[in-house]
N, C-alpha and C positions, 0 to 999 in steps of 0.2 A: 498472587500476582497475575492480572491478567497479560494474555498472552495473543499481540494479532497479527495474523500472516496475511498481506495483500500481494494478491499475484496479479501483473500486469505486464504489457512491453514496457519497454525502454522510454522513460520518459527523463530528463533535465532534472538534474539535482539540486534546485530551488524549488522546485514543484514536489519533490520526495521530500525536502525540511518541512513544506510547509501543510503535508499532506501529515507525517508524522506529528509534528505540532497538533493538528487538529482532533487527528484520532486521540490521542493522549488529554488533549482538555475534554474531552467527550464523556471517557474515564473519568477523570478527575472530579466534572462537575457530576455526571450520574452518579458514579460509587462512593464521590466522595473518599477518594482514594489520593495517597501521594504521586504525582508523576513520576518519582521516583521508580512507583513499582509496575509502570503500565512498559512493556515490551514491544517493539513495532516491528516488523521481520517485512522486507520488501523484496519479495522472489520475483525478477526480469527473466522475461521469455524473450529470447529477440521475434522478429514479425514474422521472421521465416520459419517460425517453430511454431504456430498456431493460427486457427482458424476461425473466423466469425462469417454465419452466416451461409457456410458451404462452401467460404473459398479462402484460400489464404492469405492472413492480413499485409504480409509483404507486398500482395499484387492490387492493394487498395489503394 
């Protein structure tokens, strides 16, 4: 069973369905695998807990 962790801010829970939908067909059509068995784990950071760039994304 594959297994994928996307760590990102906080983004809108239409944009996570349809981000999971995708990773999962991605699976599907490369391994030829059931979606059943593909796992999608989405770890939120808010913007004040990280940094791109050198500065932190809250102050972007």
């Amino acid at each position: 069973m594959p297994v994928v962790t996307v760590q990102q801010g906080p983004r809108d829970i239409e944009l996570k369905r349809e981000l999971i939908k995708k990773i999962t067909d991605a699976f599907v059509e490369t391994y030829r695998i059931p979606a059943e068995t593909v796992m999608v784990f989405i770890e939120e950071t808010p913007a004040d807990s990280f940094g791109v760039g050198g500065k932190l994304a809250a102050d972007k």
